[in-house]
N, C-alpha and C positions, 0 to 999 in steps of 0.2 A: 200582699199585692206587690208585684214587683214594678219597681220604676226603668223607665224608658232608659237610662245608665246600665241598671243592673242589666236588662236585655242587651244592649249594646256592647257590656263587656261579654258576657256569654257566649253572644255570637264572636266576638274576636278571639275568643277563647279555643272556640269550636272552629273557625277556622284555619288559626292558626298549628292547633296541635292534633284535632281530633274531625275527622267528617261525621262521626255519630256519638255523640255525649251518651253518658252511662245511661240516663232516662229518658232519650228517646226512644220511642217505641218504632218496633221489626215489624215487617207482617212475618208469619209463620215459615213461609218457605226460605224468605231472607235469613234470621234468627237458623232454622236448621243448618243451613251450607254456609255458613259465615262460622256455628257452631263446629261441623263439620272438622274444618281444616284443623280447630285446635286440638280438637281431640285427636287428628293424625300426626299433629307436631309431636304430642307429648309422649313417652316411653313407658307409661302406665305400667304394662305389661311385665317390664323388665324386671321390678323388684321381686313381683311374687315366683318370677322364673326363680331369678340368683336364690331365693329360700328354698324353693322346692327343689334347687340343686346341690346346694350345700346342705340340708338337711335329709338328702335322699329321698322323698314324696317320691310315690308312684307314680305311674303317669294320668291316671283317673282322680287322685287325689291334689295333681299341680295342674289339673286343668281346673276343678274345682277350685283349686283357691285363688286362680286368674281369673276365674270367672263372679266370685266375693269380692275379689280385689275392684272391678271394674263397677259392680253393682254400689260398693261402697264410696268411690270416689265420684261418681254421678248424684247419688244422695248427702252426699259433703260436699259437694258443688252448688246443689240445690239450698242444701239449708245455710251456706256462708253467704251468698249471693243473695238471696230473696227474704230470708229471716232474723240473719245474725249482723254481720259485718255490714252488709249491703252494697258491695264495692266487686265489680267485676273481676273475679278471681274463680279457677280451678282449683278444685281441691285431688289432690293424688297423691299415694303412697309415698313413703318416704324414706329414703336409703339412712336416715339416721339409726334407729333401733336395729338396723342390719345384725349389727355384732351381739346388741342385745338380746337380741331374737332367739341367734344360734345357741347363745350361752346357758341362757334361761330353760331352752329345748332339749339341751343335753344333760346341765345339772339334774334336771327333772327325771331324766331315765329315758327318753326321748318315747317315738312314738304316739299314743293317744294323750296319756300322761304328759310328754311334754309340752306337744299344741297346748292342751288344758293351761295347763300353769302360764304361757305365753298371755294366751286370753284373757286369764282372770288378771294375770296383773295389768294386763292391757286394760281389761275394764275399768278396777281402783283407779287405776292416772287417771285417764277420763274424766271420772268424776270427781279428782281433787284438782282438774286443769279445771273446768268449768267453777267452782268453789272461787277459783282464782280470780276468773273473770267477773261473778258475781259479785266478789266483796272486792273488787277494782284493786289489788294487790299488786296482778303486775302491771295496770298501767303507772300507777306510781312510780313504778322501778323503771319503765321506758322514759317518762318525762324526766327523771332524776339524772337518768345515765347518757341517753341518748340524743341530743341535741344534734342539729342540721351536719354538722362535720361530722358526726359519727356515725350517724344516718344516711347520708352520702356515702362515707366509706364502706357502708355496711352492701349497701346497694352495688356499689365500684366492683367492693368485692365478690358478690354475686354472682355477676356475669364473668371475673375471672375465674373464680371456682370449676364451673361452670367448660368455659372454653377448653381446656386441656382435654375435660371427656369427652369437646365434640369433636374435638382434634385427632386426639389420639385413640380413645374407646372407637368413636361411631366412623371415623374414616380409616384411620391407619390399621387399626385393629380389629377392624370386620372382617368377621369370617365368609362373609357371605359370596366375596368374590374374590381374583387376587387384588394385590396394592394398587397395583394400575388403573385398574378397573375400579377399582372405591373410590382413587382421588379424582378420577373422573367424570363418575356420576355425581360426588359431591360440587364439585366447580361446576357442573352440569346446571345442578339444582339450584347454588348458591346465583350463578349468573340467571336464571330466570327471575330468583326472585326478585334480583335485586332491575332487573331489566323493566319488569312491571309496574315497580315500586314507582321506577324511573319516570314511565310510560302513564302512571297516574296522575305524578307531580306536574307532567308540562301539561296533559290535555285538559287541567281543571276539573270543573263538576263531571264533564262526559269523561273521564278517566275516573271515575271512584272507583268502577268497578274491578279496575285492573287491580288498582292500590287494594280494594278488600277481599280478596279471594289469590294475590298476589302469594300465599303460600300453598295455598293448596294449587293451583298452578305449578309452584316449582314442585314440589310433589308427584302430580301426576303424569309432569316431563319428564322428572327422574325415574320413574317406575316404567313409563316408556322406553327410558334408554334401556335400562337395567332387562326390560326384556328382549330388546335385540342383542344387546351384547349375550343374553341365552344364561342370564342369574338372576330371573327373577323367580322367584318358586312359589306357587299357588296351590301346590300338594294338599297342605293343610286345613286348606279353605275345602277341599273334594270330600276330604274325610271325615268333617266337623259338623256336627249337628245344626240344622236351624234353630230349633230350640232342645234349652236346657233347663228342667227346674235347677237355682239357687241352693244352698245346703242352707239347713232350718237348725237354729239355735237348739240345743237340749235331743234334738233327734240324730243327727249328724255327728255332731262336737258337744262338747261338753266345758264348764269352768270348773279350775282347782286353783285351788293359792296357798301359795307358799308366799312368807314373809320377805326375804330374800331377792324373789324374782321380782317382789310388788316392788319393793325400795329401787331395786335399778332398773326398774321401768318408771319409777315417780321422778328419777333424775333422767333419764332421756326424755322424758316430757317437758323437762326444765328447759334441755337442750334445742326441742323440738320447736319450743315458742322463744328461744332465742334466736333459732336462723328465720324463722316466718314470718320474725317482726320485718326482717331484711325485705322481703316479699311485699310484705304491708307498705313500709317506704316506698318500693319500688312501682308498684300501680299507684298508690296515692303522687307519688310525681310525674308520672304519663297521664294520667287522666286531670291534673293540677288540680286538687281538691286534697288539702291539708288534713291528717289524721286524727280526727276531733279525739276528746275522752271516750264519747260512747261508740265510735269506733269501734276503738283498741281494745273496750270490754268487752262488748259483744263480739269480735272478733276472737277473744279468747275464751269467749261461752261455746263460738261456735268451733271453734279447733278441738273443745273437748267434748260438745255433741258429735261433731263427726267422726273422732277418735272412740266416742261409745258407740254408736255407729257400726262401723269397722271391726271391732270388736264380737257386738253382737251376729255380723254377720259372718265371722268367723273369719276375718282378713286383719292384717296388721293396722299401726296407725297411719293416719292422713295427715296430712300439709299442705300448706297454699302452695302450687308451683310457680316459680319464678319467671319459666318459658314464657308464659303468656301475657306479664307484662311487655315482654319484646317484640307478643306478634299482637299489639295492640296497637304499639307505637310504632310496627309499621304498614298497619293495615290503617288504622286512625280510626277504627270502630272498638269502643267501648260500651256499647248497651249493654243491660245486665241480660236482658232475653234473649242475649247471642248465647250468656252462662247459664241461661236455664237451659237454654236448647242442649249447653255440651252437656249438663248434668242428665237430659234425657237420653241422650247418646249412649252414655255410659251403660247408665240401666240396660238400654237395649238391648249391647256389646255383652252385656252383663248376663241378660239371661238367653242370648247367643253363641254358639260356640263360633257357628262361621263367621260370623261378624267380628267378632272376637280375633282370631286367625287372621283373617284379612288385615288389619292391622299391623299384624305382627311378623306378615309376610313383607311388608314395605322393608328393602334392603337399608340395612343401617348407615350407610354409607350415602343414602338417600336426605335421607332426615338430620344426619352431620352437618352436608353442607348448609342445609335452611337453619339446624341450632346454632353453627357455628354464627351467622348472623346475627340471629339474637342474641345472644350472648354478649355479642360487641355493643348492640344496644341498650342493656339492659348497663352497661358500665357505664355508655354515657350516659345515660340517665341519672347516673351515682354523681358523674362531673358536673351536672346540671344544675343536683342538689347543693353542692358546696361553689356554687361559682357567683355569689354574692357573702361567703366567708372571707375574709381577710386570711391568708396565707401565711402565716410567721413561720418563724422556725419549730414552734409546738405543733402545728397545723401538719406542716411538713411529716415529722414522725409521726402525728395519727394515725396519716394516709400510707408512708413509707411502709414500716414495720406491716401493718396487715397484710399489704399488697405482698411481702416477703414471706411471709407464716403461711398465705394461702398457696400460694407455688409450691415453696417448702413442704407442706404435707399435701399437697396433688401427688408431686413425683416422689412420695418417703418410698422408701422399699417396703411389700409389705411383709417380708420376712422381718424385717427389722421391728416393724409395729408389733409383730403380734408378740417380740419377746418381751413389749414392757409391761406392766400391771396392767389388771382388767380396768378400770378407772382411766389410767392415759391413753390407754386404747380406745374406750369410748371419747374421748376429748381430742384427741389426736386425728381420729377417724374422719372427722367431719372438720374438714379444711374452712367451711364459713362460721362453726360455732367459735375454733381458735382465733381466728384472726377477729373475730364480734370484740368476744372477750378484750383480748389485746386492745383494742381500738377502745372500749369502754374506760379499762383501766389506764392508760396511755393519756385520755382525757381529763382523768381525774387526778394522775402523779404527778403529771407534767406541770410547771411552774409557768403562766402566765406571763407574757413580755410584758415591761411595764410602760 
C-alpha cells in the first residue's frame, strides 16, 4: 500500500521529468502513434541492408532478411519490455557482429553454407548469454566494475558514439539528395522538433500533445520538404507487396556449426552486453528508476532470448537501442505499451514489404536531423548521472580518455582498421565497447585522492 509521501514524490517525479511514467496505462490508439514515431526514428533497416551488401544477397533474399530483421526486433521488443527486463526499451539489430557476420560467412565458403554457420553460432551465444543471466554472472561484473562515474561515462559516451553518424553518415553523407539539400531538410526537421518541444513546455498539460508526437511531427515536416524539393522517392512502397510470408526455420535456412565461428560469436556477445548495459543506464536515468539486480538479470535473459530469437528467425543479433532513450526524454512518455505497440509495429513492417519500404524511403538526412537531437540528449543524460560524483583528477581521466577513444575510432580510417588482427578489429570496431572498457579499467588502475 503506498503512503500519501510515496504518491507525492511520484507525481513530482512525473512531473517533473516524465508526462507518462513506464506503468501508466495508453488507450490503444495513443500506445500505436506515440509507438509509431519510434519506430520511424530508429534505422532498423540499415544493418540487414549493409549485410546483404557486403555479402552480395540477391535482391529477394535481402528483402527477406529486412523483412526477419524487423519481425525479430518487434518480438525482442515484446519480450524485453513486457517479460524480461520490464523497462521501456527497443529492441533492434546491432552494427556490433557486422564484421563478425562477414567473416564467419566467408570462412564458411559463403553462400547457404555460410548463412548456416552465421546462425548456428548465432544460436550457441544466445543460449550461453541467457546461462549468464540465469546464474546472475554478469550482473556481478556490472556492480563490481561499473559504478555511477562509469555508468555516466558509459551513457556520455553513447550519445557521442552516436552523434558523428548523425552528422556525418545521415546528413553529410546521404545520398539521397545533394549536401545542400540534406543540411536542409535536417535543420528543417531538427528545428520542428525542437519548436514542439518548445511549444509543449510553455502551454503545460494542453501542450502534451506537441511535446509527445513532437518527433514524428518533425518527420512528417521533413518528408514534406523533402518532397517539394522533388527527393523524396516512394518508388519502392509501388512495387512492394502488402503482404509477405516470414522465411520458416529448417524450410528456408538451415543451422551448421563450426567451432571457430561459435567462439567469435560467444565473444561478440560478450561485447554486445557490454555496450547494452550503456543502454540500460541510459533509460534507467530518463525514466529515474535505478537498475535493481533482477533487472540487470532478466535483462541479460532477455538479450539472449531475443538473440535466439533472431537467430531462429534467420536475422542477426538484437540490442536495446539507445535512440529511444532520447525520444523519451524528449517526448516525456515512457509507458511500456507505447513498447509493446513498437514491438507490434515491427511484426507488422515485418510481414509487410510496403510497410517495410515506407520506412526506408524516409530521406536519411530527415531522421539526421531528429537523431542528431537525440543523441545530445542522451549525453546529457550521461552528465546527469555523474553530477552528484565528486570530480578529482581520477574522475577527470575516466571521463577524458573515453570521451578521446570514442572520437578516435568514430573517425579511424577504415583502410587502416581492417589491416590489424581480426580480434582488434572486432574491439576497435565498436567505438562504445572501446572506450566502456577504458572507462572500466581507468576506474580500477587509477589511484584514489587521499
Amino acid at each position: 500500500m503506498k503512503t500519501q509521501a510515496d504518491k507525492q514524490e511520484n507525481t513530482q517525479m512525473k512531473s517533473q521529468h516524465l508526462t507518462v511514467l513506464p506503468d501508466d496505462k495508453l488507450s490503444f490508439g495513443k500506445s500505436a502513434i506515440l509507438g509509431l514515431q519510434h519506430v520511424l526514428a530508429m534505422d532498423v533497416y540499415v544493418v540487414p541492408f549493409l549485410i546483404a551488401m557486403l555479402i552480395g544477397l540477391q535482391p529477394n533474399q535481402s528483402s527477406a532478411l529486412i523483412q526477419s530483421t524487423f519481425i525479430a526486433a518487434g518480438l525482442a521488443t515484446i519480450v524485453q519490455t513486457y517479460f524480461c527486463m520490464k523497462l521501456p526499451m527497443a529492441q533492434g539489430p546491432s552494427y556490433v557482429p557486422l564484421g563478425a557476420i562477414i567473416s564467419i560467412y566467408a570462412t564458411s565458403g559463403g553462400g547457404e553454407l555460410g548463412w548456416s554457420s552465421v546462425l548456428g553460432a548465432s544460436l550457441i551465444g544466445a543460449i550461453l548469454v541467457i546461462i549468464l543471466g540465469y546464474t546472475g554472472i554478469f550482473n556481478k561484473i556490472v556492480k563490481s566494475f561499473i559504478p555511477p562515474i562509469v555508468g555516466g561515462t558509459i551513457i556520455f559516451i553513447v550519445g557521442l558514439s552516436l552523434l558523428p553518424v548523425a552528422i556525418r553518415d545521415n546528413i553529410y553523407g546521404a545520398t539521397d539528395a545533394t549536401i545542400n539539400q540534406n543540411v536542409l531538410l535536417a535543420l528543417i526537421s531538427g528545428a520542428v522538433l525542437i519548436l514542439f518541444v518548445i511549444l509543449g513546455s510553455l502551454l503545460g498539460n494542453k501542450g502534451s500533445l506537441f511535446r509527445t508526437t513532437s518527433v514524428m511531427i518533425a518527420l512528417i515536416v521533413g518528408c514534406i520538404t523533402a518532397n517539394f524539393m522533388g527527393v523524396l522517392d516512394f518508388s519502392a512502397i509501388g512495387n512492394a507487396k502488402w503482404f509477405s510470408m516470414p522465411r520458416v526455420p529448417f524450410k528456408d535456412f538451415g543451422f551448421s556449426f563450426d567451432f571457430s565461428a561459435i567462439i567469435t560469436m560467444v565473444i561478440i556477445y560478450l561485447v554486445l552486453l557490454a555496450e547494452t548495459t550503456g543502454t540500460w543506464f541510459a533509460i534507467s536515468n530518463v525514466i529515474d528508476k535505478p537498475l535493481t539486480d533482477k533487472n540487470i538479470n532478466r535483462g541479460v535473459i532477455g538479450e539472449g532470448i531475443s538473440c535466439l530469437i533472431a537467430s531462429l528467425l534467420g536475422s542477426t543479433p538484437v540490442t536495446g537501442y539507445s535512440t529511444n532513450a532520447g525520444i523519451i526524454s524528449i517526448t516525456g512518455v515512457a509507458s511500456r505499451r507505447v513498447f509493446l505497440a513498437v514491438g507490434g509495429w515491427f511484426v507488422i513492417f515485418g510481414c509487410s514489404s510496403k510497410l517495410a519500404a515506407l520506412i526506408s524511403s524516409i530521406p536519411t538526412a530527415v531522421i539526421g536531423g531528429v537523431f542528431a537531437i537525440v543523441c545530445g540528449i542522451i549525453s546529457i543524460n550521461g552528465i546527469q548521472v555523474m553530477k552528484n560524483e565528486t570530480i578529482g583528477e581520477k574522475q577527470m581521466y575516466i571521463i577524458a580518455i573515453p570521451m578521446i577513444i570514442t572520437l578516435a575510432l568514430v573517425l579511424i580510417p577504415k583502410d587502416f582498421l581492417y589491416t590489424l588482427p581480426t580480434f582488434a578489429q572486432y574491439l576497435l570496431g565498436s567505438p562504445l565497447l572501446a572506450a566502456s572498457m577504458a572507462a572500466i579499467v581507468l576506474n580500477k588502475i587509477l589511484p584514489s585522492a587521499k
